[in-house]
C-alpha positions, 0 to 999 in steps of 0.5 A: 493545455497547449503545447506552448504552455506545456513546454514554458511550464516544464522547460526549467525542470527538463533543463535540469534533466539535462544537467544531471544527465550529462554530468553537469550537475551531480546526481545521485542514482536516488535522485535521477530516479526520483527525476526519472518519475516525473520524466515519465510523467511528462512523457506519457502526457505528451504522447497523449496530448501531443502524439507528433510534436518534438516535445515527444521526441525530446522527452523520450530521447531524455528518458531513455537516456536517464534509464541507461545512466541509472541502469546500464549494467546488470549490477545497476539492474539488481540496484534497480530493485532496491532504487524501487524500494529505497527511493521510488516508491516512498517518493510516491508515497510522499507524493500521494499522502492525503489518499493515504490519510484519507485511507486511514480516516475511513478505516477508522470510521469502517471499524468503528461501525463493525463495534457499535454495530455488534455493541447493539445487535448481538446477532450482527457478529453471526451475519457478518461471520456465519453460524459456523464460524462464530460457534466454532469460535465460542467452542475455542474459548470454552476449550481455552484457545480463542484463536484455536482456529489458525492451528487448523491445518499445515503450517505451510498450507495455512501460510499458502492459503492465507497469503494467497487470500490477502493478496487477492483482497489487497488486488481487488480493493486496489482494482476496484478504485477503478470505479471511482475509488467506489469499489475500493472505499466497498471492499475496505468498509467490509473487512473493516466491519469484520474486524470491528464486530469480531474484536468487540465480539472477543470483548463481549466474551472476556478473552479480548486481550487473549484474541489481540495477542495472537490475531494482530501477531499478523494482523498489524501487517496484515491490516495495514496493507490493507490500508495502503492497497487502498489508498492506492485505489483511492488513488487510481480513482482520483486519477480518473475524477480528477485528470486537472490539466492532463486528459483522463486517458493520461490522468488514469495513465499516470495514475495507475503506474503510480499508485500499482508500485504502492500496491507492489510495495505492500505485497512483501509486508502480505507475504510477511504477515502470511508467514507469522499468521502460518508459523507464529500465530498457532503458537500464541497463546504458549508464548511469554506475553511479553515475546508476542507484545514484541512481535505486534509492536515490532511488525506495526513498527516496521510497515508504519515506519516504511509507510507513514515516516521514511517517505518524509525521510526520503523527500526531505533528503531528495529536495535538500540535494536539489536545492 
């Protein structure tokens, strides 16, 4: 794109930069950090595209500016937090719904696999598993306790264990989009499989719902922010697929600033679903039905909620004020 054409295309929107930043139109710090992220945008793709025009000059003399109005006292920096979480992220989220969509068709389609997989192949569940470990599992159900398995150890070191696992898997599926969202679409297609085939395995033993009441205490968070980090790869991948009108250096620029705040955003529902897998889970199978019942739907309802229904909530609230 010429520089000409860049500058015609976005002046209206800098414009409005302008107004809200110098108080001749109102802007809430929700809304001047929702400009701030197309602000940056813009910026990255002139310091690409145009290194020594003014257009950088301008757009990084707005930028900052804007970044001094929303965070210019140490309390504006603790709200900064909360702006990141509240508005940002969700706005992005918004911004990049179908990678989400897309996330979730292959997850089902993954899982579906791991069932009709273990449904016709009664050895594919030990291929997947181990030897060890699905026996290990058949002499838990014998003794009662299908999910005997997350008493194993402290507490504290299982949570320790656990989180750190998770989150090396949410990284790796997230970095791993890098190869044209390849890598990321692998390492979903072998924790889906897992848990398809392990699930069905259950079934095939009588105690399915026995494994659903203990394993998804944790797993709906868990899961779901497997999901996300990679719809988040998916999204570091498109940007180097499909730069449009920007180069590939600044697509991917783009790109991954975007798509790691996502990956970000999961981190605090992987250490959640950590705490309930090293804490709650063990205890199960001694719980009221109907107090594990009310974790899984409680937890799912939460991270679905932030993920699936707020960005809608916050885009809607965003575009209505701008009007």
């Amino acid at each position: 794109m010429r520089e000409v054409a860049f500058i015609k295309q976005n002046k209206e929107k800098w414009l409005e930069f302008e107004q809200a930043i110098f108080g001749k139109a109102k802007k809430n710090p929700d809304e001047l950090a929702s400009l701030y992220i197309h602000l940056v945008n813009d910026l990255s793709f002139a310091q690409t595209y145009y290194p020594k025009s003014k257009a950088v000059t301008y757009l990084n003399h707005l930028a900052s500016i804007t970044y001094q109005k929303i965070y210019k006292t140490k309390r504006e920096e603790s709200n900064r937090f909360i702006s990141f979480f509240k508005t940002e992220v969700p706005l992005i989220v918004y911004q990049y719904r179908r990678y989400v969509l897309y996330a979730f068709i292959l997850f089902t389609v993954f899982t579906a696999i791991g069932v009709i997989s273990a449904m016709n192949d009664t050895t594919f569940v030990r291929l997947i598993m181990g030897d060890n470990y699905v026996n290990m599992t058949l002499e838990n159900i014998e003794k009662g306790n299908p999910v005997a398995v997350y008493k194993s150890g402290s507490n504290w070191g299982m949570w320790f264990s656990i989180t750190k696992n998770n989150l090396e898997v949410g990284l790796k599926s997230y970095f791993f989009g890098i190869f044209a969202g390849i890598g990321t679409a692998y390492i979903l297609f072998r924790n889906c499989v897992m848990l398809g085939s392990f699930q069905y395995f259950f079934q095939e033993q009588g105690v399915f719902w026995e494994s659903v009441r203990g394993i998804w205490i944790h797993g709906a968070m868990e899961i779901f922010a497997i999901v996300i980090e990679a719809a988040a790869g998916l999204i570091l991948g498109a940007s180097l697929l499909f730069p449009k009108t920007y180069s590939r250096k600044a697509s991917l620029k783009i790109g991954f600033k975007n798509s790691f705040k996502i990956v970000l955003a999961t981190m605090p529902f992987t250490i959640m679903a950590g705490i309930l897998e090293g804490f709650v889970t063990r205890y199960s199978p001694d719980m009221p039905l109907f107090l594990n019942i009310f974790i899984i739907l409680a937890t799912l309802a939460l991270i679905s909620f932030y993920f699936l229904i707020y960005p809608f909530i916050v885009h809607k609230k965003t575009h209505l004020k701008n009007v």
